[in-house]
C-alpha positions as CSV (number, residue, x, y, z in Angstrom):
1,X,-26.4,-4.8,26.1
2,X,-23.4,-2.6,24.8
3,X,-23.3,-5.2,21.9
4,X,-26.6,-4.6,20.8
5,X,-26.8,-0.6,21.5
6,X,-23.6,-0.3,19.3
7,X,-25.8,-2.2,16.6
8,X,-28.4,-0.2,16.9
9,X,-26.8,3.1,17.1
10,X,-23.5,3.3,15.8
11,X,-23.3,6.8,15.8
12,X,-24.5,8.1,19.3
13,X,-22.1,4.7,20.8
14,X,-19.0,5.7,19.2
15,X,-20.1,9.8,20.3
16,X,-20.0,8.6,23.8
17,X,-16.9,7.3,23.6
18,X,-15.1,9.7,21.4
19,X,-16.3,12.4,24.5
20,X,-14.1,10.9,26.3
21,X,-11.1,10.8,23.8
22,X,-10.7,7.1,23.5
23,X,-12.1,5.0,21.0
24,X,-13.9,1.4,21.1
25,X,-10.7,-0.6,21.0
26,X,-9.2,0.8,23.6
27,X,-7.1,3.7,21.4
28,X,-7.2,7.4,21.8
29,X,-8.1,9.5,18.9
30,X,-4.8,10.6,17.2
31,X,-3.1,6.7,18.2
32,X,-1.7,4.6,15.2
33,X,-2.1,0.5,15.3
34,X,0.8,-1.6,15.4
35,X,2.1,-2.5,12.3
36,X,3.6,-6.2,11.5
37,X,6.3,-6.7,8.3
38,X,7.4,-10.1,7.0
39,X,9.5,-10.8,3.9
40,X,9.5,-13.4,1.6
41,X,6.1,-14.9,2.6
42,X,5.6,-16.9,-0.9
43,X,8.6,-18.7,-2.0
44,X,7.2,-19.1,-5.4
45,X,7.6,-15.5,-6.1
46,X,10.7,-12.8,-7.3
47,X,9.6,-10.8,-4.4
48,X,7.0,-11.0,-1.6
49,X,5.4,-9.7,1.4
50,X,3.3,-9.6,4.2
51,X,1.8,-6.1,6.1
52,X,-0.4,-5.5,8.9
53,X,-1.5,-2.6,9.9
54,X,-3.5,-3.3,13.3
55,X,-6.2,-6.5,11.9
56,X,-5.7,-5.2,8.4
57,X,-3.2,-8.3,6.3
58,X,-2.2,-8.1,2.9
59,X,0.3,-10.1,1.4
60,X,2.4,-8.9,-2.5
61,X,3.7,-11.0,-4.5
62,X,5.8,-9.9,-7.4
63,X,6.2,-12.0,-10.5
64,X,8.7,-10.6,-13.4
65,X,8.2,-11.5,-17.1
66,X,10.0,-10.1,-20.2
67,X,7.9,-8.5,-22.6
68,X,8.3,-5.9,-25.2
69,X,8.1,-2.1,-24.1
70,X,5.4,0.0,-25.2
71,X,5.8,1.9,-28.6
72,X,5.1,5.5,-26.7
73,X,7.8,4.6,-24.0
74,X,9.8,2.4,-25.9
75,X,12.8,3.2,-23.0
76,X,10.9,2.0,-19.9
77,X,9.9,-1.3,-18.2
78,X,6.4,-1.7,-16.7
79,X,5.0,-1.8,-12.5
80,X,1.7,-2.7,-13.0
81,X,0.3,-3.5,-9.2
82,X,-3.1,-5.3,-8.6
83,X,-4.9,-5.2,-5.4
84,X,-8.0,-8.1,-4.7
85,X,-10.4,-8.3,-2.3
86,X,-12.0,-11.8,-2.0
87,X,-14.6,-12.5,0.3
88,X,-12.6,-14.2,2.7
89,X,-11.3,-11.1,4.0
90,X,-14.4,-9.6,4.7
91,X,-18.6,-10.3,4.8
92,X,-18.8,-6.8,2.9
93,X,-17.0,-8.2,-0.3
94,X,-18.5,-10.8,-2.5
95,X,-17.1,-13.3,-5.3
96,X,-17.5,-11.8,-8.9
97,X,-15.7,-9.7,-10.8
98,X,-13.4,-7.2,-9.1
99,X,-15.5,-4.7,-6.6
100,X,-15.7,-0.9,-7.1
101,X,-13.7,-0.3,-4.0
102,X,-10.4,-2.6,-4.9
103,X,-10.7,-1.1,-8.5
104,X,-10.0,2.1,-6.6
105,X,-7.5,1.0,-4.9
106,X,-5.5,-0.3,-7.6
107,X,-5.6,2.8,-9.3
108,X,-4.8,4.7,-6.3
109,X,-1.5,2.7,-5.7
110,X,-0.7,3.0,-9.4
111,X,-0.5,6.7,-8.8
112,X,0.8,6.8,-5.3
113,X,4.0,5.0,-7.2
114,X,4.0,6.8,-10.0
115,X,4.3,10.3,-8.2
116,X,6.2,9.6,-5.9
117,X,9.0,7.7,-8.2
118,X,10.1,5.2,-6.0
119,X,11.6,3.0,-9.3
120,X,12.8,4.1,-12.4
121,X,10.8,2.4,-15.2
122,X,13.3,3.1,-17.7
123,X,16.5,0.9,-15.3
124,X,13.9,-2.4,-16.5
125,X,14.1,-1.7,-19.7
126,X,16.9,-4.1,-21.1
127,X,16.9,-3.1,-24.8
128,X,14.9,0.3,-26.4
129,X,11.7,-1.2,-28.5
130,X,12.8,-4.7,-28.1
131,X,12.5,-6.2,-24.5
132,X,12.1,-5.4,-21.0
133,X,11.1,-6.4,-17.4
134,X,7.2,-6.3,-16.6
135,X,6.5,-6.4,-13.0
136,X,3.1,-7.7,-11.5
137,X,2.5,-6.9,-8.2
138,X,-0.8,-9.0,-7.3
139,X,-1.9,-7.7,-3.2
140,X,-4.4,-9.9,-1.9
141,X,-5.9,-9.1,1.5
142,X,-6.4,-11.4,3.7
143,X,-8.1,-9.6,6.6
144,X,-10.4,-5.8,6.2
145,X,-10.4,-3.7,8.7
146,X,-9.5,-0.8,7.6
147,X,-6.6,1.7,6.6
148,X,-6.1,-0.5,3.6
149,X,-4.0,1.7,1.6
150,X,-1.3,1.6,4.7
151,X,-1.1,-1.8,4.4
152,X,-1.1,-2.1,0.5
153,X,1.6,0.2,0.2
154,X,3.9,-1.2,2.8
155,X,3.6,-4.8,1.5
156,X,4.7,-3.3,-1.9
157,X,7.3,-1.5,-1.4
158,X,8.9,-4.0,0.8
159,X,8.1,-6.9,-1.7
160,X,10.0,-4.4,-4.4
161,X,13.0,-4.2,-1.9
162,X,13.2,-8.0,-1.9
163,X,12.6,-8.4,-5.8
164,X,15.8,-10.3,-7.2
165,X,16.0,-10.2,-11.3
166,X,17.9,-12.7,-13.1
167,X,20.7,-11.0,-15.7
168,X,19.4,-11.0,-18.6
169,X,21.9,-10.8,-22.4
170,X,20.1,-9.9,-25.5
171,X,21.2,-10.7,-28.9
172,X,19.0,-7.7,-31.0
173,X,20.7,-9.1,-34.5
174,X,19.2,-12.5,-33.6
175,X,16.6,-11.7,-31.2
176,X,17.9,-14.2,-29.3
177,X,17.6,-13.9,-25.2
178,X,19.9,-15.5,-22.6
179,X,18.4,-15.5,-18.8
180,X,21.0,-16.3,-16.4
181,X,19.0,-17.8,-13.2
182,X,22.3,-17.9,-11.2
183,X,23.3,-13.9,-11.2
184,X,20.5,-11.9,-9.5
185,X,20.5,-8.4,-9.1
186,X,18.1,-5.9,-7.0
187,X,15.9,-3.5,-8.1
188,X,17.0,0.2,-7.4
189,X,14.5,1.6,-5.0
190,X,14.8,5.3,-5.3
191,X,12.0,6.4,-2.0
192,X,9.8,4.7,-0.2
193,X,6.4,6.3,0.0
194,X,4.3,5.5,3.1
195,X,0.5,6.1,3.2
196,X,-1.2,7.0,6.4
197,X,-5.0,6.8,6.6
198,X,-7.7,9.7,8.8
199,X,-11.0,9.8,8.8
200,X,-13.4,12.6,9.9
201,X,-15.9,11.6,12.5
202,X,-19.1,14.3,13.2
203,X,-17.5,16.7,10.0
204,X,-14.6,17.8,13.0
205,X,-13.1,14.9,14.7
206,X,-10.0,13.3,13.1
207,X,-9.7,9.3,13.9
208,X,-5.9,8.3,12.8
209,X,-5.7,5.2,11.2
210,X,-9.3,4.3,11.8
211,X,-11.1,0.6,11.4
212,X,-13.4,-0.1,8.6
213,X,-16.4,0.0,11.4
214,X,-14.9,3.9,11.6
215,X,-14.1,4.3,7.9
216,X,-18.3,3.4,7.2
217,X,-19.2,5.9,9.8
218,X,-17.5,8.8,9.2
219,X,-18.2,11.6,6.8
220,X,-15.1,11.8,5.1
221,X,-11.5,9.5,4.8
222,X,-8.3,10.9,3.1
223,X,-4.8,9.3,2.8
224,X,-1.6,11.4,3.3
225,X,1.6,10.3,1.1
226,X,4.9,11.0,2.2
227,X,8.3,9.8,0.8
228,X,11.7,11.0,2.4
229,X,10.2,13.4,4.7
230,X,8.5,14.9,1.9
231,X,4.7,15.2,1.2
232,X,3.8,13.1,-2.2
233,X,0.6,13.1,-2.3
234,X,-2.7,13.9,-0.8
235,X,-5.5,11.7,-1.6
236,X,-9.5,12.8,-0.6
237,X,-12.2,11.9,-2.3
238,X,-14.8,14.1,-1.2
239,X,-17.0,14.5,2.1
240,X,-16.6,16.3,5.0
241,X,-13.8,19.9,5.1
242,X,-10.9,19.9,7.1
243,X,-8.6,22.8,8.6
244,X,-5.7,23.5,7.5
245,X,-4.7,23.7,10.7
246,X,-5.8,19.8,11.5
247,X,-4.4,19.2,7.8
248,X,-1.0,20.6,8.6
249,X,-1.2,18.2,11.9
250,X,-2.1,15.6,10.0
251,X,1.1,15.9,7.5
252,X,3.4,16.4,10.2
253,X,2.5,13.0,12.1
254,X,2.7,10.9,8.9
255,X,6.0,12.1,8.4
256,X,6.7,10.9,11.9
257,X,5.3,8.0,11.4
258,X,6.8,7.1,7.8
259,X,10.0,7.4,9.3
260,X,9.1,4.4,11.5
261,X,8.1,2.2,9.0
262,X,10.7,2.7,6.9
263,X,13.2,1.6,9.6
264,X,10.4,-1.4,10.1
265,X,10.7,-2.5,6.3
266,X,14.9,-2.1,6.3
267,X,15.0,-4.3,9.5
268,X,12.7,-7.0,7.7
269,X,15.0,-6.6,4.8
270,X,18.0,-7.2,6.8
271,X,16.4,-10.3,8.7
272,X,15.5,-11.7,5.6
273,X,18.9,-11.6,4.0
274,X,20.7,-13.3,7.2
């Protein structure tokens, strides 16, 4: 009977509930989902991993390539991250070309990296105008359900911790190239930006880290970017207003939380390397 009233009416089910300050899955309005970090998931890769933020998974996997740098920024390497979603990890997505929403989110991770420079494009750039390192970071979720952004980032940026690039001696007289396979180095991660996900439920109830069933209902989602206990970023596309009171809130509990999983990705890191 609850199954099918929640069907029926979404809104007035999860109104009940939110009365009460707790939500369907058993959380209360301003509680996070546990969040899950493994490194080196694909062996085949120069760095890889796997986040999940509550029944959200994605995994990264970073291949590197030498290429030649761009004639505009003929000093600086490239970052160029991809995120798919393929049907598999969820009935709303469908096979095709890439969907609206993971175009977004591509675009969005390009420029949470880009502002809050957590790598310096020009330390993969081996020789000006002639070669550098071109890093693809291809996400792939395997389960939806919401915050996806969280998860995206996470993966990333411990993926990018675990990155190990081969040393590279170039011959510019002779364009001649010498990759040495047995001395690795790691990238130089300069922050760590962390992404927390509200949504606004009835245009004045703020859901923390909310599901996609709570993403499609609500009138408005936003993502909060903070690096080093600093706000990045602030990401809302439209919909409902919100205080600056419940705003400032807001800030102050992703820096909180960023904190965490920061210590989260270090300890992965750590376990990784021993």
């Amino acid at each position: 009977m609850a199954e099918s009233f929640r069907v029926l009416h979404p809104i007035k089910y999860y109104r009940d509930y939110i009365a009460s300050n707790v939500r369907p899955d058993g959380r209360g309005l301003h509680k996070f989902r546990p969040v899950l970090v493994n490194i080196g998931s694909i062996q085949t890769a120069d760095g890889s991993a796997l986040a999940k933020v509550g029944d959200t998974t994605v995994i990264c996997g970073i291949k590197a390539e030498l290429c030649t740098p761009k004639p505009e920024c003929a000093r600086e390497g490239f970052l160029i991250p991809n995120v798919e979603l393929p049907p598999l990890c969820s009935p709303k997505f469908r096979p095709g070309p890439p969907s609206d929403e993971a175009q977004v989110a591509s675009q969005l991770l390009a420029n949470i990296v880009k502002n809050s420079k957590c790598i310096n494009l020009q330390e993969l750039c081996l020789f000006p105008e002639k070669l550098a390192w071109c890093l693809f970071a291809d996400i792939i979720c395997i389960s939806y359900d919401g915050s996806l952004m969280d998860a995206c980032i996470i993966a990333l940026m411990a993926a990018l911790k675990s990155v190990q690039l081969p040393v590279v001696d170039y011959d510019p007289a002779a364009d001649s190239r010498l990759v040495n396979e047995e001395e690795k180095k790691s990238l130089n991660i300069k922050s760590v930006p962390i992404c927390s996900t509200f949504s606004i439920f009835d245009e004045k109830v703020v859901l923390y880290d909310p599901t996609d069933e709570e993403e499609s209902l609500c009138s408005s989602t936003f993502n909060i970017v903070v690096r080093e206990d600093q706000l990045s970023s602030v990401h809302k596309p439209g919909g409902a207003p919100i205080s600056d009171e419940k705003l400032f809130e807001c800030i102050k509990v992703s820096k909180e939380r960023a904190s965490t999983i920061c210590k989260l990705i270090e300890t992965a890191i750590h376990e990784n390397n021993t």
